[in-house]
Backbone as JSON Lines, residues from 0, in Angstrom:
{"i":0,"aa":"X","n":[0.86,12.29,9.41],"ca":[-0.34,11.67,9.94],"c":[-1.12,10.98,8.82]}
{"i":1,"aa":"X","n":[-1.02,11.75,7.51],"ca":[-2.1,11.39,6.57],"c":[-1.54,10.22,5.66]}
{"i":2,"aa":"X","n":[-0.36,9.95,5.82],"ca":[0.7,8.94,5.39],"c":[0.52,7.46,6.43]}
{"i":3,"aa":"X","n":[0.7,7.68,7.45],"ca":[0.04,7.01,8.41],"c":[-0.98,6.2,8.49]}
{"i":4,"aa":"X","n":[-1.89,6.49,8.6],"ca":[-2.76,6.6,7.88],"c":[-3.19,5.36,6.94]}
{"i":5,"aa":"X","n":[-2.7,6.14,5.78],"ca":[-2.69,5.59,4.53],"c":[-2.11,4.17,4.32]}
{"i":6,"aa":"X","n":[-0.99,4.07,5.34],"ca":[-0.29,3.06,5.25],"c":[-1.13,1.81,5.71]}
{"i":7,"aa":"X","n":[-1.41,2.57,7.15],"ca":[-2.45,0.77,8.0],"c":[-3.42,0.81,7.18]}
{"i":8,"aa":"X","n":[-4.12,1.82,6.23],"ca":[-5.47,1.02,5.68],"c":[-5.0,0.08,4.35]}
{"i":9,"aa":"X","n":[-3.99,0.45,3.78],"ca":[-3.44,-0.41,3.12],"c":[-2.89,-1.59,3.31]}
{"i":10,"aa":"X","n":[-2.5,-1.54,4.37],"ca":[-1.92,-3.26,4.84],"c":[-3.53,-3.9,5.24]}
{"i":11,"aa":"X","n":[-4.06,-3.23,6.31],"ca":[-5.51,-3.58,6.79],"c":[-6.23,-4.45,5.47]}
{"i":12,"aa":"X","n":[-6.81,-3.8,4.16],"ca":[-6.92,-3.99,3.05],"c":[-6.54,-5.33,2.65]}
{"i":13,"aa":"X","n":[-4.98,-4.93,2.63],"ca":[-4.42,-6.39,2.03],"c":[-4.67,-7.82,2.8]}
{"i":14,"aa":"X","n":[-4.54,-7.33,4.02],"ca":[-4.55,-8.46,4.82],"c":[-6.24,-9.38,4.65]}
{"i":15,"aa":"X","n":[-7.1,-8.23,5.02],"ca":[-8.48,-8.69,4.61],"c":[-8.97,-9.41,3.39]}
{"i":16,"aa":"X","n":[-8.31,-8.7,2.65],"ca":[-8.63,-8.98,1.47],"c":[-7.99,-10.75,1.12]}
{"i":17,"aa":"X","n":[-6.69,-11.12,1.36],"ca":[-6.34,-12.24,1.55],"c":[-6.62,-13.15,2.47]}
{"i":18,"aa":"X","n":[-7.23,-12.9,3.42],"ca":[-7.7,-13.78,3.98],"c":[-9.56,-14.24,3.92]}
{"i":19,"aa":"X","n":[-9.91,-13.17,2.95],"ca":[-11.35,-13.12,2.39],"c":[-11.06,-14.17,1.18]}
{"i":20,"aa":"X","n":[-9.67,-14.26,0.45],"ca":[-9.5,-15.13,-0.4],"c":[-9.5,-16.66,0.19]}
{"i":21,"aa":"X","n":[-8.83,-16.75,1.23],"ca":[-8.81,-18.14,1.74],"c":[-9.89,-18.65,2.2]}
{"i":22,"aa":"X","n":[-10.76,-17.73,2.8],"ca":[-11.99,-17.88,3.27],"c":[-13.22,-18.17,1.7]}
{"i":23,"aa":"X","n":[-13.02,-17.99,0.92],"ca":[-13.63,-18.78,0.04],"c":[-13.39,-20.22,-0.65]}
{"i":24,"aa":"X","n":[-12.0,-20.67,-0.17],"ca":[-11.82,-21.56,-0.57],"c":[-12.77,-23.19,0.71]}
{"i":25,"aa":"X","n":[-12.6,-22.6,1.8],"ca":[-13.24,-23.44,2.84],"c":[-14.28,-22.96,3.45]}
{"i":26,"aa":"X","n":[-15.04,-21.67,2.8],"ca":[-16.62,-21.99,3.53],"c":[-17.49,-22.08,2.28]}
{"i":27,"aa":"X","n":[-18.6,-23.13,2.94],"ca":[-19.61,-23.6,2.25],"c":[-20.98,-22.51,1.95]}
{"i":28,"aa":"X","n":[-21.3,-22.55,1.04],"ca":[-22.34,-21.71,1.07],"c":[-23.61,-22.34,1.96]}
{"i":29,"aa":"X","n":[-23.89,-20.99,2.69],"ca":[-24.83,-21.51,3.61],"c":[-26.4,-20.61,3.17]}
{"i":30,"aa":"X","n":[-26.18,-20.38,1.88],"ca":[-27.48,-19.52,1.6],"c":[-27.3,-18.22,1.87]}
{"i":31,"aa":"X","n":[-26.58,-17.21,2.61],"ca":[-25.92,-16.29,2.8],"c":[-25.0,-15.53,2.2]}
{"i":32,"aa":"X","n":[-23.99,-15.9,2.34],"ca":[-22.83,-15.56,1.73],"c":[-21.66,-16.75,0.74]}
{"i":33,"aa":"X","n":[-21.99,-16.7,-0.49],"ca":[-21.64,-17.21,-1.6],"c":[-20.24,-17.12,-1.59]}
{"i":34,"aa":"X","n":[-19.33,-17.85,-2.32],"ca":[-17.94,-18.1,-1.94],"c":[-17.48,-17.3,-3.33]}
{"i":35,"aa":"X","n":[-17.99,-16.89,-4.46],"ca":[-17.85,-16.21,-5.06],"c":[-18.05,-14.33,-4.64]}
{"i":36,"aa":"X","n":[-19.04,-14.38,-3.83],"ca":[-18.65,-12.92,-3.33],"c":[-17.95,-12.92,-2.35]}
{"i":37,"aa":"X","n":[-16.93,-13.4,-1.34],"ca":[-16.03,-13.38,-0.69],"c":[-15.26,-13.35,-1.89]}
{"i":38,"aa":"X","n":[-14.86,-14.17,-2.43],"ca":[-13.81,-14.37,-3.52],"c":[-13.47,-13.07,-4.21]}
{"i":39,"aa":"X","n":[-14.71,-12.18,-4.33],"ca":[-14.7,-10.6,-5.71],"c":[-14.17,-9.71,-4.14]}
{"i":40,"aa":"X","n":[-14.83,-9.68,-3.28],"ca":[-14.59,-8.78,-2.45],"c":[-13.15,-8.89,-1.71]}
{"i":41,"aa":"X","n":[-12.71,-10.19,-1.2],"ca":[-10.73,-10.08,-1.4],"c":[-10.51,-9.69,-2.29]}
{"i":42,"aa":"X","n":[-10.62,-9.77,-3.69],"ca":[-9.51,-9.03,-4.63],"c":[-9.93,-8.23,-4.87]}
{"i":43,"aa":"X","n":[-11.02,-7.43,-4.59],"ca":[-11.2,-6.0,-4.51],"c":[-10.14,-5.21,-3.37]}
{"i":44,"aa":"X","n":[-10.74,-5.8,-2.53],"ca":[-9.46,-5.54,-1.15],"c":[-7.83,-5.21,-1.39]}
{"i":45,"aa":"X","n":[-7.82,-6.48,-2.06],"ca":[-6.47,-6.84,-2.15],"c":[-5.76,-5.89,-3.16]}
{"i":46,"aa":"X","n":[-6.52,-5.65,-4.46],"ca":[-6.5,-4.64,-5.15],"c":[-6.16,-3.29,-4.94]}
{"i":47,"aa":"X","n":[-7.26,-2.67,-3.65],"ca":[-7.21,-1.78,-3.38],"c":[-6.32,-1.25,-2.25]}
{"i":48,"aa":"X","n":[-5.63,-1.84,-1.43],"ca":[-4.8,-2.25,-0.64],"c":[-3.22,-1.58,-0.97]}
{"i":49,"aa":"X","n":[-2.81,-3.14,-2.45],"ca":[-1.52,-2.45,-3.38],"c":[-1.84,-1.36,-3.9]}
{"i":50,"aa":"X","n":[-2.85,-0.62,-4.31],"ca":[-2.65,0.59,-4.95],"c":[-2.84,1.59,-3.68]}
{"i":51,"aa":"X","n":[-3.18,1.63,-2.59],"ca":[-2.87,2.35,-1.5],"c":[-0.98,2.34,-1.33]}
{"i":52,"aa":"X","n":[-1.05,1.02,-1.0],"ca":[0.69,0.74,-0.64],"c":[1.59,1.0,-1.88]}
{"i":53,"aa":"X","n":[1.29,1.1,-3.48],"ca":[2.13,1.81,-4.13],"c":[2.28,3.23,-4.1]}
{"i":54,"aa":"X","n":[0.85,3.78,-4.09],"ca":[0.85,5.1,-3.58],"c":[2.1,5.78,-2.48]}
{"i":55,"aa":"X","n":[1.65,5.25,-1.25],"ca":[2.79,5.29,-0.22],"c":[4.06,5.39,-0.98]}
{"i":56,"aa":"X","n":[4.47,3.87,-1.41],"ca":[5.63,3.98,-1.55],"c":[6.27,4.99,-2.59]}
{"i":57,"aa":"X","n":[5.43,5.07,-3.5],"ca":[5.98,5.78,-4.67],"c":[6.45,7.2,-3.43]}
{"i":58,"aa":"X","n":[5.23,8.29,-3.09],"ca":[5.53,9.48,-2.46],"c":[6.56,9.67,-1.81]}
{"i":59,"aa":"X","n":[6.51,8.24,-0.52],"ca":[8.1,8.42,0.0],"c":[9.4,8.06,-0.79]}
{"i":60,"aa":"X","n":[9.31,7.96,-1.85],"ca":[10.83,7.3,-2.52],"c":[10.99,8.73,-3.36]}
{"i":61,"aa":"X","n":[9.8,9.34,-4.33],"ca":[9.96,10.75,-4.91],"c":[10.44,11.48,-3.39]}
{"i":62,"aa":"X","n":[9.98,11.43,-1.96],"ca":[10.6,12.81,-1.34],"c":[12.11,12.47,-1.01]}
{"i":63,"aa":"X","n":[12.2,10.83,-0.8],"ca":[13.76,10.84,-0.18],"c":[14.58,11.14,-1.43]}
{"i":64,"aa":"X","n":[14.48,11.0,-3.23],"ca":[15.21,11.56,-3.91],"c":[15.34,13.13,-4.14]}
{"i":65,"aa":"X","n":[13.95,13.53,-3.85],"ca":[14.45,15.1,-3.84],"c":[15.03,15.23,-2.42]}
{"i":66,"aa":"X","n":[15.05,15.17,-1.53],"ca":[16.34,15.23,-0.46],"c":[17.59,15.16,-0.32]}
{"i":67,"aa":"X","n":[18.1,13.46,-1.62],"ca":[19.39,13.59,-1.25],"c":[19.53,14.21,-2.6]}
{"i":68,"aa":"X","n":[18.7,14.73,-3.82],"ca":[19.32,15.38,-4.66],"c":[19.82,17.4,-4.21]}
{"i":69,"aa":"X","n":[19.25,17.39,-2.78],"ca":[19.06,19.09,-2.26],"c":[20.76,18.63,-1.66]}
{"i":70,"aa":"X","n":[21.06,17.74,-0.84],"ca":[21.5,17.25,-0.11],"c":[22.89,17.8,-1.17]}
{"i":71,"aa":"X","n":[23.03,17.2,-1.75],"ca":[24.15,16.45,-3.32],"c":[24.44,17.92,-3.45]}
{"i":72,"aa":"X","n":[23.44,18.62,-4.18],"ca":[23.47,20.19,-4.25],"c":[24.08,21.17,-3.35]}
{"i":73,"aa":"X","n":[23.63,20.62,-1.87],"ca":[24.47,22.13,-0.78],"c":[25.71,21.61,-0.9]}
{"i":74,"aa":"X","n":[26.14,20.06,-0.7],"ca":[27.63,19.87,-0.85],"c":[28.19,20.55,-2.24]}
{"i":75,"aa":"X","n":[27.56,20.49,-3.09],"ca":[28.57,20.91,-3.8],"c":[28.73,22.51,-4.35]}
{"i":76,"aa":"X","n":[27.89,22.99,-3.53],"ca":[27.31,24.17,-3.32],"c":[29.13,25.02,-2.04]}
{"i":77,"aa":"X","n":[28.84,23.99,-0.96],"ca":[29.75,24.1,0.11],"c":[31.11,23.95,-0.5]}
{"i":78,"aa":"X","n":[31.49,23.0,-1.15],"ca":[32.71,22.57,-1.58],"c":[33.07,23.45,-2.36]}
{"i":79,"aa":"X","n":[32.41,23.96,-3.25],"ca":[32.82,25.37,-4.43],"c":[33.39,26.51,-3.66]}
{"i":80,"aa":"X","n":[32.77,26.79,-2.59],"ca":[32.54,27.69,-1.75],"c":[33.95,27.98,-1.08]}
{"i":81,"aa":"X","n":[34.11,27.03,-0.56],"ca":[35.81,26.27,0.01],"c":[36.5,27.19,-0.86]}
């Protein structure tokens, strides 16, 4: 769940965050909102986003190697056994 999670706020993130980038390139400042703080706040986003989504990925790639290294192990665990 908490992987889950983790994942859509990271894409969510990225996505915002890049399209907060494009969005500074074509809106005008209207006295409001400055195209330089759209601009900091996508790559904050965007920033924060990939380091969500490396997170992810890193965790699931460390559990699927300890798996097939358990995996590697009962076979040859089984095969001795033989």
């Amino acid at each position: 769940m908490r992987k889950n999670v983790q994942l859509w706020v990271a894409v969510f993130l990225c996505i915002c965050g890049v399209v907060l980038l494009f969005c500074g390139f074509w809106v005008k400042p209207t006295g409001e909102i400055d195209n330089t703080v759209l601009i900091a706040y996508g790559e904050i986003s965007t920033f924060a986003g990939s380091l969500f989504g490396f997170d992810y990925v890193r965790n699931t790639a460390f559990k699927r190697g300890l798996n097939d290294i358990e995996k590697k192990l009962k076979d040859k665990e089984e095969k001795k056994d033989e």
